[in-house]
N, C-alpha and C positions, 0 to 999 in steps of 0.2 A: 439541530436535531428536530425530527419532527413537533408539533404543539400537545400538549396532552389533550385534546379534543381528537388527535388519532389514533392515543391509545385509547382514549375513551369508547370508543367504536364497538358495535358487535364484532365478534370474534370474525363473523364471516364476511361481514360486511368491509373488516380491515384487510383479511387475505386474499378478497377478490379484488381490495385497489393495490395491495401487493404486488398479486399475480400480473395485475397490467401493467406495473411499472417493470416489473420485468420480462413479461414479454414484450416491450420497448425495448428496454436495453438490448434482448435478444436479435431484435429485429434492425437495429442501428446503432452507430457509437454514440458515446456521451452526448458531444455537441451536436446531433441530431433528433435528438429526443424531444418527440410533439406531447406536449404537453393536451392536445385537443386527441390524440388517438389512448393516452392513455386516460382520458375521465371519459371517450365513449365507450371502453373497452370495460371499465368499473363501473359504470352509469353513475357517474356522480354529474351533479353541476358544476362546470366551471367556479363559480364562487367555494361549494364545499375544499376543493383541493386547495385555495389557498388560507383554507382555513386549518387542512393538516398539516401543511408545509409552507414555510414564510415564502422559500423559492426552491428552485432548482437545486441549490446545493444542498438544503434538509433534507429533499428526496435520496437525495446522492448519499449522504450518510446514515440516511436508512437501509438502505441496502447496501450499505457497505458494513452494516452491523455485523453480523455475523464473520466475516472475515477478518475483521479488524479483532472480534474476540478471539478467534483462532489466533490472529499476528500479537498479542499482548501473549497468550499462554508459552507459545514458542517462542519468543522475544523472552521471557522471565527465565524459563526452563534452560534454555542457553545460555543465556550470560551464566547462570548458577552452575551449568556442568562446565561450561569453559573456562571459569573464574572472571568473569567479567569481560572474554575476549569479543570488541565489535567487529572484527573479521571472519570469527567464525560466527558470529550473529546475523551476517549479511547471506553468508553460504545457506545457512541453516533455512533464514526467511525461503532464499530460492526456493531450497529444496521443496517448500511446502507449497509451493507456488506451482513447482514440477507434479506435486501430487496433481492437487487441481486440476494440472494442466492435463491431464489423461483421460477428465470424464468430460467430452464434448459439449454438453451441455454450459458448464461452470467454466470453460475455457471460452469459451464466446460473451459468455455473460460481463467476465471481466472482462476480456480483452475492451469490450465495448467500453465498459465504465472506466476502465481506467487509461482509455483513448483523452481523455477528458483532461488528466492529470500535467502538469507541465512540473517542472523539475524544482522549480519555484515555485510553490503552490501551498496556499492559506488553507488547503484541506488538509492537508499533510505537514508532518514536522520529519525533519530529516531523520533523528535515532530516537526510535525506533522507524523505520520510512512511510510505516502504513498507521500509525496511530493517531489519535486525534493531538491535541499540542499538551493538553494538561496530561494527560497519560504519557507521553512522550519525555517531557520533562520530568514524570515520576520513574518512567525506566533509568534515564540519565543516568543515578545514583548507582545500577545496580552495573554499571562500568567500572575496569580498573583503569582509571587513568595513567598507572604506573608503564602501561603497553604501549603508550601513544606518548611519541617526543613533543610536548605541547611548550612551545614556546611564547605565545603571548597569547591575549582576552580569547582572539577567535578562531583559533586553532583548531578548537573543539567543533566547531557548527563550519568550518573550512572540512577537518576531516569525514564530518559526516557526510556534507555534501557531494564530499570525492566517492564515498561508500552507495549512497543511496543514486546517484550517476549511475555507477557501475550497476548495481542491481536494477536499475530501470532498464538502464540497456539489455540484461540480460534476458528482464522479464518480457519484451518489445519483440526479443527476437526468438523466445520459446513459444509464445501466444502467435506468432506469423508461423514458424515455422516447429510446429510439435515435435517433427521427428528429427530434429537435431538437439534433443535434448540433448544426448550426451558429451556430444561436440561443444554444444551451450558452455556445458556445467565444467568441462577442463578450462578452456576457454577464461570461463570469470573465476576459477581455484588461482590460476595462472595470472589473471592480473591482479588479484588480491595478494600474493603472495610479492609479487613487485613490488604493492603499496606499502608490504610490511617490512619488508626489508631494504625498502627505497630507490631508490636509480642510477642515483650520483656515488661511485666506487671512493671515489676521492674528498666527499664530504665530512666523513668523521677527521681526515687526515688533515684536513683544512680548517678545521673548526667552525666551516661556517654553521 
């Protein structure tokens, strides 16, 4: 996260290096992001910026503030009205993803930042997909484990894995192509619904 010498900033002085960080982002994906166009775009010196940010990735979690609070309120509010279900916590996350994805501005914005993200990835924890790791592991809890056949240690961070896939994919291909939203969102109901009810017709009969 950013150093407290960035909150420490005048007000204005912090929104105008805001503003150029993301007008970056706007202007490129993740892994193209000049760190020299954003401190002439805020007038700062080279040395101040890494005095608010250690590197690349603090900047990244700064702006990913904001939507990461939004991904914690709807991540809580669902498991609570589904009872803990994380397939409909993955639908859900989309759908909020789907909003965003309608105002052109916030559609490009992530699309850029989250070009960045790899499926494995020390920003991210799988359940919740977009939360930081300690908030990640506090939603954990508000799971019913009873919905998921978990059969040995890693089943659980196996099943999320298969979950937050899936919603990458589907985020990848509403952010490229907006207007198949709705084609999108069958699409990943349909292979969630697979995951939940499994594949192999002959496995309960088998014991395996």
């Amino acid at each position: 996260m950013p150093t407290s010498t960035f909150y420490r900033l005048p007000d204005q002085k912090r929104q105008k290096l805001i503003d150029a960080i993301r007008q970056e982002l706007l202007r490129v994906p993740y892994d193209q992001v000049s760190i020299n166009k954003i401190i002439q775009n805020a007038e700062i010196p080279r040395g101040s910026f890494y005095q608010y940010f250690t590197d690349k990735n603090d900047m990244f979690q700064m702006v990913l503030g904001d939507f990461q609070k939004k991904v914690e309120e709807i991540t809580k509010k669902s498991l609570q009205t589904h009872g803990g279900d994380p397939f409909a916590l993955t639908l859900d996350i989309f759908d909020l993803i789907c909003r965003i994805s309608d105002r052109t501005d916030l559609r490009l914005l992530y699309q850029n930042l989250l070009s960045g993200m790899k499926v494995k990835d020390e920003r991210v924890s799988c359940l919740p997909f977009f939360l930081p790791q300690e908030k990640g592991g506090e939603i954990i809890s508000y799971i019913d484990l009873s919905l998921l056949d978990l059969r040995q240690e890693n089943d659980l961070s196996d099943c999320a894995d298969l979950l937050a896939s899936l919603l990458k994919w589907a985020i990848a291909e509403l952010l490229a192509e907006p207007a198949r939203k709705a084609e999108i969102t069958v699409s990943l109901q349909n292979k969630i619904a697979i995951l939940r009810r499994g594949m192999d017709p002959k496995q309960e009969e088998s014991g395996c």
